[in-house]
C-alpha positions as CSV (number, residue, x, y, z in Angstrom):
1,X,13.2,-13.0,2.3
2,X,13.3,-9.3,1.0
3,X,11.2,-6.8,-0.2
4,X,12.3,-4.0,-2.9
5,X,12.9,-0.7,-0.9
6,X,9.8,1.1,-2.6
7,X,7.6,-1.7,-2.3
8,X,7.1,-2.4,1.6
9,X,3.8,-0.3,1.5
10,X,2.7,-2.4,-1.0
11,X,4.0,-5.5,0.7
12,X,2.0,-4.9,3.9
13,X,-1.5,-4.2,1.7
14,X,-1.0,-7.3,0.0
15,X,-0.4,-9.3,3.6
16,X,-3.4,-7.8,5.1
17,X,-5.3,-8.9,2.5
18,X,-4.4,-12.4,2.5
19,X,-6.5,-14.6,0.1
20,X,-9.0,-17.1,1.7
21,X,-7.2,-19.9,-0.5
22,X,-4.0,-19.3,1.0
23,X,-5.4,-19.6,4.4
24,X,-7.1,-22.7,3.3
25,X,-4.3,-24.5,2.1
26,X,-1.9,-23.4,5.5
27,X,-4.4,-25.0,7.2
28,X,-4.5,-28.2,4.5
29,X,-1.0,-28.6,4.6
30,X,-0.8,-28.0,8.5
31,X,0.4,-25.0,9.5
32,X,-0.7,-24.2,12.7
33,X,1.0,-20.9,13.2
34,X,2.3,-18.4,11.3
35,X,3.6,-14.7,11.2
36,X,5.9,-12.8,9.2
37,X,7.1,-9.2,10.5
38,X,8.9,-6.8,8.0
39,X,11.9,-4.7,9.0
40,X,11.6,-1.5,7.4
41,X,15.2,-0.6,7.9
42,X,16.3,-3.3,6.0
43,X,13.2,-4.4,4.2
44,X,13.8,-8.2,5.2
45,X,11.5,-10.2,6.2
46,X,11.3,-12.7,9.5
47,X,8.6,-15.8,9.0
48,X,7.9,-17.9,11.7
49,X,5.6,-21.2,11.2
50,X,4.6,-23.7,12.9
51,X,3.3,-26.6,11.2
52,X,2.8,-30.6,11.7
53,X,4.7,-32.4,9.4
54,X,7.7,-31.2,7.6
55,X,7.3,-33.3,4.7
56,X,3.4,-32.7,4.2
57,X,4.5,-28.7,4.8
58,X,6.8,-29.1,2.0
59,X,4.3,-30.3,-0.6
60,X,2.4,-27.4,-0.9
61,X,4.6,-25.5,-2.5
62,X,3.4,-27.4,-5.4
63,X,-0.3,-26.4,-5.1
64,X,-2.0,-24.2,-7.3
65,X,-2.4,-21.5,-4.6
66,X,1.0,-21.4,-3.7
67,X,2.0,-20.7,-7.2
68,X,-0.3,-18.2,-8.1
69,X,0.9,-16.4,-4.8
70,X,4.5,-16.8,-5.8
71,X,3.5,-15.2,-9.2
72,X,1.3,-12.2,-7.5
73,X,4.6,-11.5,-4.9
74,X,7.2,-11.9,-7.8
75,X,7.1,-7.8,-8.4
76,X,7.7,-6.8,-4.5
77,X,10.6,-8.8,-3.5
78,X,13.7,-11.0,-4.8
79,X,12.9,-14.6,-6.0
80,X,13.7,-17.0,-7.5
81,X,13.4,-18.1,-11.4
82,X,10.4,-20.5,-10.3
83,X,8.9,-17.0,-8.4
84,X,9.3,-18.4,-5.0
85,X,11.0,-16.1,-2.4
86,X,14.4,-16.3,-2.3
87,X,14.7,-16.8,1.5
88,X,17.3,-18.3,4.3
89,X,16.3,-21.2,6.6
């Protein structure tokens, strides 16, 4: 994933203030582990998660939550047309 130059300040403030309801659903959708580390030189951005089930993981990026946090990211960093991150596996 990548975040627009001038927006990595930004970025970090909105990570550190994670909603509740994203944590919540993690947990729902069982991730067990997660971090994401920026590289300022750069501005990508390295996610690690560890989670139960790929296939229940998978679903909720159909939830409500997820969407709303696609839509609240979408002005930060390059996505897609559906808001989600554009991102490399």
């Amino acid at each position: 994933m990548k975040v627009y130059p001038e927006q990595q300040e930004e970025y970090e403030k909105r990570h550190n203030q994670l909603w509740p309801e994203m944590r919540e659903m993690f947990a729902e959708y069982g991730a067990v582990n997660y971090s994401i580390f920026l590289d300022s030189d750069t501005n990508y951005l390295f996610g690690y998660l560890e989670i139960e089930d790929e296939k229940r993981w998978a679903e909720s990026e159909s939830t409500e939550i997820n969407q709303k946090w696609w839509d609240y990211m979408e002005d930060i960093m390059e996505t897609n047309p559906d808001n989600s991150s554009v991102s490399k596996n």
